[in-house]
C-alpha positions in Angstrom: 49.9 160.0 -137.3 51.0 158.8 -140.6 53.1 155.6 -141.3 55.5 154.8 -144.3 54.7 151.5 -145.9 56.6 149.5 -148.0 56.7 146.3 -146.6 54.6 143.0 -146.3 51.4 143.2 -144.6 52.1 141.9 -141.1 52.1 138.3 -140.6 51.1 138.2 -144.1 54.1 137.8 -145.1 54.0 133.8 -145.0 52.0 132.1 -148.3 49.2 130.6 -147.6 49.5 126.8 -147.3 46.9 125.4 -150.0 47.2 122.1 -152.0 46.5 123.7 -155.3 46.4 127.8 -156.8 48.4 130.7 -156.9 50.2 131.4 -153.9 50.6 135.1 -153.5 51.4 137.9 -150.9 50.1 141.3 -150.4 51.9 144.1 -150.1 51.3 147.8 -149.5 53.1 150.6 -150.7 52.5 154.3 -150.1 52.0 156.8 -147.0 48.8 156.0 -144.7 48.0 156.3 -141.3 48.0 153.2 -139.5 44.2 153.1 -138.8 43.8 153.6 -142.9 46.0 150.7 -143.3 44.1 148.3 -141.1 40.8 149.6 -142.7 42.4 148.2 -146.1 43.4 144.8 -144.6 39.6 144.4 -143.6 38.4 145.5 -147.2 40.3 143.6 -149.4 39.1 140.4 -151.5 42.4 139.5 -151.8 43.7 139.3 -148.4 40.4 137.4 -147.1 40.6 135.1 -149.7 44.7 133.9 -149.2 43.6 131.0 -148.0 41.6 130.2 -150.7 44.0 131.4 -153.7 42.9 131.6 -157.4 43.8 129.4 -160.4 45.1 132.2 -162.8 46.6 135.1 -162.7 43.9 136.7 -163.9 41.6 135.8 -161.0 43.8 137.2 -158.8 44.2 140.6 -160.9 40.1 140.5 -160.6 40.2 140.6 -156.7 42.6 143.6 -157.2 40.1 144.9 -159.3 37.5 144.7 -156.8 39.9 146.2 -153.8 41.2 149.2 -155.7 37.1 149.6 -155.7 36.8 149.2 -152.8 40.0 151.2 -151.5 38.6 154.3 -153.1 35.5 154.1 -150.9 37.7 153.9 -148.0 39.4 156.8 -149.0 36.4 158.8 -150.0 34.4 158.2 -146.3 38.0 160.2 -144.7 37.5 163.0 -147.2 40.2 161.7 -149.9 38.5 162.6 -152.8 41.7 162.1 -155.2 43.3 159.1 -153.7 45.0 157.3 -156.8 45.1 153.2 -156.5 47.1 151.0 -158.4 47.8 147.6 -158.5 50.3 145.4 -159.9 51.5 141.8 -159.9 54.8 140.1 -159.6 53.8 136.1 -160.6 58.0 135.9 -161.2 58.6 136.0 -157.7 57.7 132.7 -155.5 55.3 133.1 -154.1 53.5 135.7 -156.1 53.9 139.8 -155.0 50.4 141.4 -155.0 51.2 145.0 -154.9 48.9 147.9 -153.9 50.7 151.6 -154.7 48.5 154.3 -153.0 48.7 157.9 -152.8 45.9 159.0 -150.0 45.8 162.4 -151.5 44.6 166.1 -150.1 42.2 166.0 -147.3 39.1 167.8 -148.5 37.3 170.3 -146.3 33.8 170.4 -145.9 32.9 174.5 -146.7 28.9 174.2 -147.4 25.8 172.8 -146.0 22.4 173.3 -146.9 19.2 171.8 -145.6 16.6 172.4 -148.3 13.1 172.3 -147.8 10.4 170.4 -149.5 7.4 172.2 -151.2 5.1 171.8 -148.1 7.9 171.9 -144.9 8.0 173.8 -142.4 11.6 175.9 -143.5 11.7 177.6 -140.4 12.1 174.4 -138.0 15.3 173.3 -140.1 18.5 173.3 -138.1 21.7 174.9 -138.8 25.3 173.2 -139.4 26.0 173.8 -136.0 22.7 172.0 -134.1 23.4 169.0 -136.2 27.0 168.8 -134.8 29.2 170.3 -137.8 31.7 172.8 -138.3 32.1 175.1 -141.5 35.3 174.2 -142.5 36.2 171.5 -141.2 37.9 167.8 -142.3 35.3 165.8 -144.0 34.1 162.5 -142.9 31.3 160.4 -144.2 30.6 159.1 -140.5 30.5 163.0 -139.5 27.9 163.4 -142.3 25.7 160.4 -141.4 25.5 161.2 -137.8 24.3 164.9 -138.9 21.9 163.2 -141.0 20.5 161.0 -138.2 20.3 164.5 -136.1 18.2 166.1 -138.2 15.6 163.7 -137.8 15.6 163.4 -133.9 15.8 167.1 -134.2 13.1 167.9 -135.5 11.0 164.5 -134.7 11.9 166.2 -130.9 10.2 169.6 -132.0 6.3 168.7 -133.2 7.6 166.9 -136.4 7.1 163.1 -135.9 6.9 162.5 -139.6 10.1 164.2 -140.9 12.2 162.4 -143.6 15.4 163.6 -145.4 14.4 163.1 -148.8 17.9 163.1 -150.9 21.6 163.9 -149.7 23.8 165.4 -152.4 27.5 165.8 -152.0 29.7 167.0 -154.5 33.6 167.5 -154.5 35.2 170.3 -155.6 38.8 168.8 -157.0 40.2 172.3 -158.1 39.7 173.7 -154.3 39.5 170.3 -152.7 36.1 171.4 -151.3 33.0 169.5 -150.2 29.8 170.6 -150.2 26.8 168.8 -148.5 23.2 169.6 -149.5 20.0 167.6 -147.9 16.7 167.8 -149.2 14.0 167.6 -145.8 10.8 166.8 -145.5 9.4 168.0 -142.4 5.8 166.8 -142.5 3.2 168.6 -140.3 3.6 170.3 -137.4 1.9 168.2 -134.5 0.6 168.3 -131.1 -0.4 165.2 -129.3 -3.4 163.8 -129.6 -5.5 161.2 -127.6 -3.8 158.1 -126.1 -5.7 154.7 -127.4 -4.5 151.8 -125.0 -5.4 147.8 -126.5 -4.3 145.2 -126.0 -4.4 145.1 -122.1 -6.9 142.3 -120.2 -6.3 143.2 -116.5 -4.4 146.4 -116.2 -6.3 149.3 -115.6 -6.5 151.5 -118.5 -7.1 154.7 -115.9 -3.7 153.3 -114.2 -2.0 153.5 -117.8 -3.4 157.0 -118.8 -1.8 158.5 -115.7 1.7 157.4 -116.7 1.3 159.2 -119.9 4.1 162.4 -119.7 2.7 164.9 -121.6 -0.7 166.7 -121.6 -3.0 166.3 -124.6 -2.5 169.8 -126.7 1.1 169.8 -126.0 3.8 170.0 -129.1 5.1 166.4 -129.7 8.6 165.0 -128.7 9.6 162.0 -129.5 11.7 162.3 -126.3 8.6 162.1 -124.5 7.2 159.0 -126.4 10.6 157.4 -125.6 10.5 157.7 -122.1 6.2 156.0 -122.3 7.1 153.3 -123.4 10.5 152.4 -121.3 8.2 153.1 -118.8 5.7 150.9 -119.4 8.3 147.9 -120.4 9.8 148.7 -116.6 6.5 147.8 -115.5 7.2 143.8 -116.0 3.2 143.6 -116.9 3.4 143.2 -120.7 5.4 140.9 -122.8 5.4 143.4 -125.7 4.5 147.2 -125.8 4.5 149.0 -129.0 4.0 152.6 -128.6 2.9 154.5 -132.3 2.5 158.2 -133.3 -1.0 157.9 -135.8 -1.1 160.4 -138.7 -2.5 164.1 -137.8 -5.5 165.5 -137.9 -5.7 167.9 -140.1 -8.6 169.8 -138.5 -7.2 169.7 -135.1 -3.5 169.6 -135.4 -3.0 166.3 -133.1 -1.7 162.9 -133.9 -2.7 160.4 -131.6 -0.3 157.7 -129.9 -1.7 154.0 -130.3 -0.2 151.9 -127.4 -0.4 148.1 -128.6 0.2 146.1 -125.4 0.3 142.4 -124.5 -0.1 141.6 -120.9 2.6 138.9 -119.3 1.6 136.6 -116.2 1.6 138.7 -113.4 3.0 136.1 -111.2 6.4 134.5 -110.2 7.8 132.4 -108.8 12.5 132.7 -108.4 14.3 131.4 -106.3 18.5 131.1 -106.2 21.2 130.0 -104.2 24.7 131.7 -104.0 28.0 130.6 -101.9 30.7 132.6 -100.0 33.6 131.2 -98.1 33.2 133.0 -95.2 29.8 133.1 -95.1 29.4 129.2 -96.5 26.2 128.3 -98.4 23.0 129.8 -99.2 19.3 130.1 -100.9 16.1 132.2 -101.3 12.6 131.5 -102.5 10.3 134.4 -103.6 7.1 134.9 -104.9 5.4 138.1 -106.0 2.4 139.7 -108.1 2.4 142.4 -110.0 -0.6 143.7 -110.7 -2.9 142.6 -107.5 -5.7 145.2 -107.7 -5.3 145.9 -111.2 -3.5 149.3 -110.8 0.2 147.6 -111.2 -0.3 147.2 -107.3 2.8 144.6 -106.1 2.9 142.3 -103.3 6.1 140.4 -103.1 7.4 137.9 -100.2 10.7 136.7 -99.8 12.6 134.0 -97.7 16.3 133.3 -97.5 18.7 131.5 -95.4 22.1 131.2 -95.0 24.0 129.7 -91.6 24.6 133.1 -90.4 21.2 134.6 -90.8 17.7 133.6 -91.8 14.9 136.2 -92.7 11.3 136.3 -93.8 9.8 139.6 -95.7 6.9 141.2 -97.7 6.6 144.4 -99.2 3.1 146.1 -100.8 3.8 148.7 -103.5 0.9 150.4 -104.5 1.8 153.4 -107.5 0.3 156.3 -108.4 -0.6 156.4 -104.5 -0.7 160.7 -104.8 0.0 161.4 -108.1 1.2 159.4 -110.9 4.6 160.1 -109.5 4.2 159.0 -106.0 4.7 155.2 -104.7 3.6 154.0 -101.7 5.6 151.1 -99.9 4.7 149.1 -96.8 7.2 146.3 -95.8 7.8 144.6 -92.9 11.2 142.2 -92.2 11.9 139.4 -89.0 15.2 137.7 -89.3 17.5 135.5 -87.0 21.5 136.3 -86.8 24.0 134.6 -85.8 27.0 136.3 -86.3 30.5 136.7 -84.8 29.5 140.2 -83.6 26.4 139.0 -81.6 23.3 136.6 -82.0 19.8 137.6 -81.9 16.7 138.5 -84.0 14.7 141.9 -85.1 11.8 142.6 -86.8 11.5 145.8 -88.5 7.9 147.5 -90.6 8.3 150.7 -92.5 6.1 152.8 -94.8 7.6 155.1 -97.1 6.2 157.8 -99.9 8.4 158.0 -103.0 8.4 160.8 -105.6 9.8 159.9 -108.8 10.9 163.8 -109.8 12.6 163.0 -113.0 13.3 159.6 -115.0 16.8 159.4 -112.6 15.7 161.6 -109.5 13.9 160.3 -106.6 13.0 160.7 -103.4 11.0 159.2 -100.6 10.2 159.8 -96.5 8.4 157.6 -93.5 8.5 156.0 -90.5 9.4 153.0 -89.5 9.9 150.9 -86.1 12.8 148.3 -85.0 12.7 146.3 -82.5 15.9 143.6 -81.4 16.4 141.0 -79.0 19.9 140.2 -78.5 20.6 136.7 -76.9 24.6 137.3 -77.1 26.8 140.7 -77.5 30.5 140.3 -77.7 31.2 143.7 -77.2 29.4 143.2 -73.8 30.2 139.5 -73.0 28.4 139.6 -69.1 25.3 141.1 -70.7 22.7 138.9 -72.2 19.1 139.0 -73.6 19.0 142.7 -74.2 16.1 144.2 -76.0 16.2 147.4 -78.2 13.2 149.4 -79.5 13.6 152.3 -81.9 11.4 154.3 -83.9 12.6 156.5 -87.0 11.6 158.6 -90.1 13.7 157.8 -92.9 14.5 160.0 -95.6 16.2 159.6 -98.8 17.3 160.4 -102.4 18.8 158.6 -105.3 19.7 159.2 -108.4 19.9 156.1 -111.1 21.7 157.2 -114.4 23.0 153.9 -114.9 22.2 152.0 -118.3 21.1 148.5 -116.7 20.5 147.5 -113.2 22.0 143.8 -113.4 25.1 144.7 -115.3 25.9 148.6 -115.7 28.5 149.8 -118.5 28.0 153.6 -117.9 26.2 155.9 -115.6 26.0 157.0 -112.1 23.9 155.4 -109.5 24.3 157.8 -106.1 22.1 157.8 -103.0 22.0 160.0 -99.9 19.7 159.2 -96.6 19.2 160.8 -92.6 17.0 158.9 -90.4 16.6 160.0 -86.7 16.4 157.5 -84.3 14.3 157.7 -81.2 15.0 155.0 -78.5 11.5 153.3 -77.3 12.6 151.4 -74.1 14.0 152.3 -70.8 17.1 153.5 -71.1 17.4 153.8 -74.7 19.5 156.3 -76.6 18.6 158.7 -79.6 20.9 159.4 -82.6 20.9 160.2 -85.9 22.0 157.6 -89.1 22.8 159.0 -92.4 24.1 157.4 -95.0 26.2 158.0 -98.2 26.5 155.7 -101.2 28.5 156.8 -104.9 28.7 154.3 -107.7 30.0 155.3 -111.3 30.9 153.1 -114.4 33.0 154.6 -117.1 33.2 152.3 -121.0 36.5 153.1 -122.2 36.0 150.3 -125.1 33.3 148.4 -126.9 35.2 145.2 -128.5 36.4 144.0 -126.5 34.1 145.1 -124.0 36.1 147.4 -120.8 34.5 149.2 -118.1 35.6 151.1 -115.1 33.4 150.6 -112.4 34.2 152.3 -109.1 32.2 152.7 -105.8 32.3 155.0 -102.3 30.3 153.8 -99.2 30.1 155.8 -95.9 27.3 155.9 -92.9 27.8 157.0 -88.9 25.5 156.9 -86.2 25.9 160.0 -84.8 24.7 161.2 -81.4 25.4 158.6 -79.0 28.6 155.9 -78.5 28.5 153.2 -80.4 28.2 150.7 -77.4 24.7 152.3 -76.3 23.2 151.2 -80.1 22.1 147.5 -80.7 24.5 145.4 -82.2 22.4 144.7 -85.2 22.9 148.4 -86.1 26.4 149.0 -85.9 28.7 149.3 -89.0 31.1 146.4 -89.8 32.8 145.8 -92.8 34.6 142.7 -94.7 32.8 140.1 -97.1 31.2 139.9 -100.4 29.3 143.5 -100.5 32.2 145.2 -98.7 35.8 144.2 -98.5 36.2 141.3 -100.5 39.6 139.6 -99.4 38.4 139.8 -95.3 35.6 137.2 -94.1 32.6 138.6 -93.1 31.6 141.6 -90.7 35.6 141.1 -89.5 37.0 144.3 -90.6 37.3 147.5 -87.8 37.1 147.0 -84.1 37.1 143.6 -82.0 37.8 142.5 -78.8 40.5 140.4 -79.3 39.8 138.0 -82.4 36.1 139.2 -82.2 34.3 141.7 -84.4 32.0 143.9 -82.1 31.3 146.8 -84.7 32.2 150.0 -85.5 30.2 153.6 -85.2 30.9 154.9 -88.7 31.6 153.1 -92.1 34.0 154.2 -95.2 34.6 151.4 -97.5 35.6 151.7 -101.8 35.6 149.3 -104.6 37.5 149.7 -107.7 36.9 147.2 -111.0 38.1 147.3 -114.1 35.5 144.7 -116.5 36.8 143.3 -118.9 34.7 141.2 -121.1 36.6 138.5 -123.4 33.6 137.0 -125.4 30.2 137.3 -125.2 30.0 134.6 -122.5 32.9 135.5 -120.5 34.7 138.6 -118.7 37.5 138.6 -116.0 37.4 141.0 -113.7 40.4 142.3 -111.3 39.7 144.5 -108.7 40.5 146.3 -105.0 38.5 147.0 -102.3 38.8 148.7 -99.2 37.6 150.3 -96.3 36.7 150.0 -92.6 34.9 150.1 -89.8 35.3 152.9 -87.2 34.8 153.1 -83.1 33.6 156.5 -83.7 31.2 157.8 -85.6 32.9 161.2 -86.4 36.7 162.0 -86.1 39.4 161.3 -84.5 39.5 157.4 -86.2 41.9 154.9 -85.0 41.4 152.2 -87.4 43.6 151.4 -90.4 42.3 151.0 -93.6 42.2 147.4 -94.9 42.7 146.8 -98.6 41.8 143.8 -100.5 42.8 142.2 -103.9 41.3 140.1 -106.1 40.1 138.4 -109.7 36.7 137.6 -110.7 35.3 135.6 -113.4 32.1 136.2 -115.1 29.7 134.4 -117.1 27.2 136.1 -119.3 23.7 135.2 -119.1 20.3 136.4 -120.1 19.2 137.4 -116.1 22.5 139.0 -115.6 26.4 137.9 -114.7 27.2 135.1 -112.8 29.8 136.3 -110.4 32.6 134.0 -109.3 35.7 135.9 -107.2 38.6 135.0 -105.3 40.4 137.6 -103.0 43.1 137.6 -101.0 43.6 140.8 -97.7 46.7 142.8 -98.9 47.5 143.1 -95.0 46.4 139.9 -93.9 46.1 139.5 -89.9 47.6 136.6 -87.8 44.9 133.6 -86.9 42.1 136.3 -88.3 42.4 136.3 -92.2 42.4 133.4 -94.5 44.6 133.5 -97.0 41.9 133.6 -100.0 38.1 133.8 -99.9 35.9 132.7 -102.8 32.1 134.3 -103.9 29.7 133.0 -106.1 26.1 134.8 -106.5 24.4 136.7 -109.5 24.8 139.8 -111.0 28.0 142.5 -110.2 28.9 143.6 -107.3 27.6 146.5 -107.4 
């Protein structure tokens, strides 16, 4: 869309107030689209300097000088070729008129491209216009030229050419035909297969361990791609402070370059700890210590304590990697905690051992078995029973993928998991039935300054195969609280005996958040939850769905957000819900 100027440039219109100088306005005259015209505003000497105003006349005719320069640079990256500039200035007027008459001129087409090789390249491996993302004809832009120009470098860098440069970029306009023609000059370098992998640097870490996270095979054509995804790899693996991953120059005789990994190990143990606070849940900590590399393979042994005055638990977890293959990680962990909840009070222990394939850099999937076992002192969905024990062994299986671009604070991607496990009831009387779970998270950028995200989630599970009073409490599905339905106090949401959660035999609950972030310290944050907890695990369902409103504020920091929300239940139930409930922890909420 275009836009007729010929008026003073937005709240420019006031002259500066300055003790001493030439006071002057700036105006614009001439037909340019809107995001032209702002471009300008940002360019010009003149208008960044009002508040600072000249002496002479002639100073300020030098900063118009300067802009039409400028101007016609502007006009040259949108394919304006023959944009005309002129300037003139009013000093008769009070204050003083600064005006810019501007004729944008034809857009110019881009009709050629040529990628021409140098002496020794390898012409065959150039791209076409098309591969590097342009169109012949089409408008030309300069940002549509440098992004082609950066393609053809991952292009080829991607396909056995780690050394390519683009030599020399010649454009030339053709005024008669308003034309543009772009011709590079490439260097490919050699062609190039990987070569041997030299690790330094490392003190502790296996250098076995490290070879077997290497993604290619010696012999194989290089990609860059493939370098990319070593070292993010080994930077996941919290063992080094610094990795620098380098392609060496090929060998001649063999064809191979060789990749020198430069690594500085980190202190493989920590130490966190961190305390959060929710209104319905009141206050809370957690102390953990872990080490990272205990037998020298990246090997992990973490253990982890946290207590709130609803529940306390106590866990450790082994990881040991490349248990299989390279891909495969094996995980033993074992859990004992003490609830006491509105739903019931009791404790459980639960030990599991899972094998995880890592399939692609977002795909994976895992399978074991595990045992539960619950004593429950005090069930409110069976008030006259008490001290009721529950055993269960199951195999669970799972699959997630993780597209998301960070963990602690996600601004696109998709982060989806999917998991069945059987359960197999160990005491007398027990029940068997089967638990499978759903979980869909997706975060959409829509801007970058200032920053604005979409984040929504989907949650869903049932246990399926038996009535929901015959499982133990501790394995129903309630909903409500910080992780669930913000707005409803904890575990309070779906069915109760009187003012008394006593869970639910399927889940659905969804979160909707739109993050906005106002500086680089702070964001706010509104958002809607909802969701529920059902009697039955498959339909007919009798519950309502509860929504819940709220605004969060969020404070930037190098380990992630700091969370602070309030909420309020959009369908707030007599002596049940509060009117507002407040959350504090770390990182999103989901």
């Amino acid at each position: 869309m275009l836009l007729a100027v010929s008026a003073l440039a937005g709240s420019r219109v006031e002259p500066a107030r300055v003790p001493s100088g030439l006071a002057y306005v700036v105006r614009y005259d001439g037909v340019i689209a809107p995001e032209t015209l702002d471009l300008l505003h940002r360019v010009s000497k003149a208008e960044t300097l009002r508040d600072a105003p000249p002496d002479s006349p002639l100073l300020l005719e030098r900063r118009a000088e300067e802009d039409k320069a400028a101007f016609a640079k502007v006009f040259q990256s949108q394919g304006r070729f023959a944009a005309t500039i002129a300037a003139s200035l009013d000093t008769a007027a009070t204050p003083a008129v600064l005006t810019y008459r501007i004729d944008a001129g034809p857009q110019f087409e881009l009709r050629r491209v040529v990628l021409t090789p140098t002496g020794n390249s390898d012409a065959a491996a150039l791209p076409g216009p098309g591969q590097i993302g342009l169109t012949v004809p089409e408008a030309f832009t300069a940002k549509a030229i440098l992004d082609a120009e950066e393609k053809i470098t991952e292009l080829l860098r991607n396909d056995a050419h780690p050394f390519v440069k683009v030599e020399n970029r010649q454009v030339t306009a053709d005024f008669a035909n308003h034309a543009v023609s772009v011709v590079w000059t490439v260097d490919t370098g050699p062609r190039a297969a990987f070569g041997p992998v030299v690790f330094s640097g490392q003190t502790t870490v296996k250098e076995g361990y490290l070879a077997g996270l290497v993604p290619w095979q010696r012999g194989q054509a290089y990609d860059a791609r493939a370098v990319d995804r070593f070292r993010r790899k080994l930077t996941s693996l919290e063992l080094f402070n610094a990795v620098q991953v380098e392609t060496g120059p090929v060998d001649p005789a063999t064809g191979q370059a060789p990749i020198q990994v430069a690594l500085v190990e980190r202190k493989h143990r920590t130490i966190k700890g961190g305390v959060d606070y929710k209104t319905d849940e009141g206050p809370g900590a957690n102390l953990g210590w872990e080490n990272r590399n205990l037998f020298g393979g990246g090997e992990k042994l973490a253990v982890t304590a946290s207590a709130s005055g609803i529940e306390q638990f106590g866990e450790a977890s082994f990881d040991k990697p490349d248990a299989i293959t390279p891909k495969d990680l094996f995980r033993a962990k074992a859990r004992i905690a003490n609830e006491d909840k509105k739903a019931y009070k009791g404790q459980n222990a639960t030990a599991t051992a899972t094998l995880r394939r890592q399939f692609t850099e977002s795909l994976s999937a895992g399978a074991g078995l595990g045992y539960r076992a619950s004593r429950i002192e005090e069930d409110q969905s069976r008030p006259w029973e008490d001290d009721a024990r529950y055993g269960f062994v199951f195999v669970p299986v799972e699959a997630t993928y993780d597209g998301r671009d960070d963990v602690l604070d996600p601004q696109k991607g998709v982060l989806a998991s999917a998991s069945v496990a059987p359960y197999w009831g160990t005491l007398s009387g027990a029940t068997n039935f089967v638990r499978p779970e759903l979980s869909l998270a997706h975060y959409l950028k829509f801007m970058d300054k200032p920053g604005v995200v979409l984040a929504t989630r989907v949650a869903g599970g049932a246990n399926i195969g038996t009535s929901r009073d015959d499982v133990s409490p501790d394995l129903r599905y309630y909903a409500g609280g910080s992780g669930s339905i913000r707005g409803y106090s904890y575990q309070s949401v779906g069915p109760t005996r009187g003012k008394t959660p006593i869970g639910g035999g399927s889940l659905l609950t969804f979160s909707t958040e739109l993050r906005l972030r106002v500086t680089e310290l702070v964001g706010i944050v509104p958002f809607l939850d909802g969701g529920t907890a059902f009697t039955n695990a498959l339909p007919p369902y009798d519950q309502p769905i509860m929504l819940g409103a709220g605004l969060g504020l969020r404070i930037f920091t190098p380990v992630g957000p700091v969370r602070l929300d309030v909420a309020t239940p959009l369908a707030r139930r007599k002596d049940i819900d509060d009117i507002a409930q407040f959350y504090c922890s770390i990182g999103q909420s989901f």
